[in-house]
Structure formats: structure tokens, C-alpha cells
C-alpha positions, 0 to 999 in steps of 0.5 A: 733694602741693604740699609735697614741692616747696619750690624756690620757696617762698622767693617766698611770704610766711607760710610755715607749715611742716607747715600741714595738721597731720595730716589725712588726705589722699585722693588719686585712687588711694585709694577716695575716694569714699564715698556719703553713708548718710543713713538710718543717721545716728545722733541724736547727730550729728544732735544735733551739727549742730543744735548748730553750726548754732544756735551761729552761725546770728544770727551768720551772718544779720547777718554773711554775704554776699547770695549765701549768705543767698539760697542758704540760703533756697533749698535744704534744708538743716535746722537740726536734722539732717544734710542729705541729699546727694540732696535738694540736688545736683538742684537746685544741679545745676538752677540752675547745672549743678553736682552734689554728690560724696559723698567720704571726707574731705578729698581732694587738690588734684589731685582736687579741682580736677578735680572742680571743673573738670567742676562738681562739688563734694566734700562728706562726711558725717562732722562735728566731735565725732563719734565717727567722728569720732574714730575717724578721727583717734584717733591724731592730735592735731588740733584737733575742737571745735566752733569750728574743725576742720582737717578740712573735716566735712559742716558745712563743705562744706554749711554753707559753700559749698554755698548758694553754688552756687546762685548763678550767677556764683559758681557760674561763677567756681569752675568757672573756678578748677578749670579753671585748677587742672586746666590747672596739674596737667596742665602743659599749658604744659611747665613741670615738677613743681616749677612745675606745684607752686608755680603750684598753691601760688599757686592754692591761696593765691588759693582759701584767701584768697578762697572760704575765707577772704574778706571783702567790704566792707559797703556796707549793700544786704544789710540788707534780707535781714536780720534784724538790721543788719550792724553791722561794716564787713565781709560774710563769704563765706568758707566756712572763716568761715561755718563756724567759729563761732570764726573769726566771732566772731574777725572781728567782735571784731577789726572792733569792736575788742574784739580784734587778733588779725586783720587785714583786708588790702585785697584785692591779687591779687599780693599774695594769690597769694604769701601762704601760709596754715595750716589749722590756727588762726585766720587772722590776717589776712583780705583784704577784696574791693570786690564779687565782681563785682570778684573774679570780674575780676581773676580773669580779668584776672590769669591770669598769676600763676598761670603763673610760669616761674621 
């Protein structure tokens, strides 16, 4: 883990020690990976997915970004039960050549961006308030309620990013990332693991602030895809917020005005690479991109940061 590597950490801003507060990690030497059992999934779980998506789905549709609210309507993905993992990978893996994994749970950085960097995406079946759940985390205290879990559940990855996918420049721009992630892993440059391990805290920074937790400024063209007119300054593509009832609320009580807990920051790329972050609570702050088209460039044009040589 990037953890056990501190050497650099006094670069970054917002150093959260013990951020990812007790969630169980898979790594590629643990049996990660745990295919989805659709036809054993009990009504009480189905019962909890209608329940979350309900809670945040006129939120969504007001707040949400163009590329979200057209890979929803695209894909199968119900309102009142779990989706199936094989209706929807073949035809994410159709329109932008990218497939599903069904995973045990939340899976390492090194994992993940080499599943990312060969266009696969890590989703698991277990959600929020189950009793697997539980089971899971019987004996650790992490927060599982409906408004917000540091464990990425199904809702999370399908809810979250999955619609995405459908999109193809967005779906390119995340392979890009899981390339760049494996490339640092491997240390194709010679650098070492204490670099290999704060570049990589620069990339996970980039992710976390971007594709997690990202806002893009509202320019008003989504409205025709809405049912109700955005009403903030801000359109949200973040999967951490799309699926966190709470983490929504929080960004559009904060953009009214009713709150300030959380900030909205102007995206700087430098700025975002060196900025840590903590799973476990409320982001407080959320930086704003112009477009993705933007974002998808200064992906590219920036590749340096995330090659520090100490």
C-alpha cells in the first residue's frame, strides 16, 4: 500500500492520517475476484437498492452531468433491484470496449489501475446496510448507512460510474489513467518504491478529485435532458457524489447557500495532484472543471506531475 511510504508526504496538502479507516483491502495475491450470484440475491437487498436509488434519483436528475443522464437511459439498470453484472458488460463492452469484473470488495490501487489500463472495471455485489454487509465489517467501526459508506458497494460502482462508460471519451480518458497508474506501479522510469508510491498518491489525488469527487460548472445545455432545471452553479460527475445521497445534498445545500461545509475550488491540476483526501466523511471541498473536454486535456498535457524525481 501507498501508505507504508511517507518519505514525500510532506509535499502534499490535507494529509489525512488513517484515511481509508478500516475497510478491507484485496490486493492481487487475495482471491479477489468473486463472480456476481445474481439469482441468489435475497428481496432485502433488492429492497435496499430501490431504497437508495429512489432517495437520490430527482436529485440526480437535476444535478448530474449530460454524460451520466445519457448512459443511465442506455443501460439496464433498474430502480427496484440489483442490476445483473451480464446484462450490462456486453454493452458497456460494445460501445467503448470495456467490461465488467465482478470483485470481492474494494481492491488495491495496483490492481485496479491494471484492470483499468486493459479497460476493465472492478464492481462488487454486496451494498450498504445488508447483513452481509455487516458480516463483513462486524468488527470494525466504519460508517454503513444510507447517505455514505467508505466502502465502495454495488450502488457505488454501477450507480456511480458504470453510466459513464458508455460514453466514449470518457470511457478513453479512464483507460488513459489506468495506464498512467500501471506505468507508475511497474517503474518503468527506475525511480524506486518510495517514488513509484507518492507519484501514485498523485495519481490517486487526481482520481479522487476528478471521477470521484469532480464538479463541472453548469453552463445550462444539460437542462434539455432534465426533468427539472439545474438549479445550482455546478453539474456533478463525480461517482463518490452521484452515489451518496448525503454527499448530493451537501453540494447543493453548500452551492445555496444553506450550508459551508464545503467549498468549491476552481480545478488546478497541480494544485489537485498535491491535495490528499479522506474516504471516510464529507469531502470539504470539491474542485469545479470548465467542460470534461477540458479535463480529458490537461490530462494529457500534464503527464509530468505525475513523474516526480524527488
Amino acid at each position: 500500500m501507498t501508505e507504508e511510504f511517507t518519505r514525500y508526504d510532506h509535499l502534499f496538502k490535507n494529509v489525512i492520517p488513517n484515511a481509508i479507516g478500516g475497510v478491507h483491502i484485496f490486493g492481487r495475491e487475495d482471491p479477489f475476484l468473486k463472480p456476481q450470484d445474481y439469482n441468489n440475491v435475497n428481496n432485502l437487498e433488492n429492497g435496499i437498492w430501490e431504497d437508495l436509488f429512489v432517495n437520490v434519483e430527482s436529485l440526480l436528475d437535476q444535478y448530474v452531468s449530460r454524460e451520466y443522464i445519457l448512459g443511465m437511459r442506455t443501460l439496464p439498470i433498474p430502480r427496484d433491484r440489483f442490476p445483473e453484472f451480464d446484462a450490462i458488460s456486453p454493452l458497456i463492452q460494445n460501445s467503448t470496449d470495456w467490461q465488467l469484473v465482478s470483485v470481492a470488495g474494494f481492491i488495491d490501487e495496483e490492481l485496479f489501475f491494471d484492470l483499468n489500463a486493459n479497460r476493465k472495471f472492478p464492481v462488487t455485489d454486496i451494498i450498504r446496510k445488508s447483513p452481509r454487509f455487516a458480516e463483513k465489517y462486524a468488527h470494525v467501526d466504519i460508517q454503513n448507512d444510507e447517505g455514505y459508506t467508505p466502502e465502495p458497494d454495488i450502488f457505488h460502482d454501477i450507480q456511480g460510474h458504470i453510466p459513464f462508460l458508455m460514453n466514449k471519451d470518457y470511457a478513453n480518458f479512464l483507460h488513459d489513467v489506468g495506464i498512467l497508474g500501471d506505468e507508475i506501479i511497474k517503474d518503468k522510469r527506475g525511480l524506486g518504491p518510495e517514488l513509484v508510491a507518492h507519484n501514485l498518491k498523485r495519481l490517486q489525488n487526481f482520481a479522487w478529485w476528478t471521477y470521484e469527487f469532480g464538479l463541472i460548472q453548469n453552463n445550462g445545455e444539460t437542462d434539455q435532458f432534465r426533468r427539472r432545471k439545474n438549479d445550482i452553479d455546478y453539474e456533478i460527475y463525480g461517482a463518490g457524489i452521484i452515489s451518496s445521497y448525503n454527499e448530493t445534498r451537501n453540494i447543493v445545500d453548500c452551492a445555496k447557500g444553506k450550508s459551508n461545509r464545503s467549498k468549491f475550488i476552481s480545478f488546478d491540476i497541480e494544485e489537485v495532484v498535491l491535495t490528499r483526501f479522506d474516504y471516510s466523511d464529507i469531502q470539504d471541498r470539491y474542485y469545479v472543471i470548465h467542460s470534461m473536454a477540458d479535463l480529458y486535456q490537461d490530462f494529457k498535457d500534464n503527464q509530468e506531475l505525475f513523474w516526480f524525481e524527488g
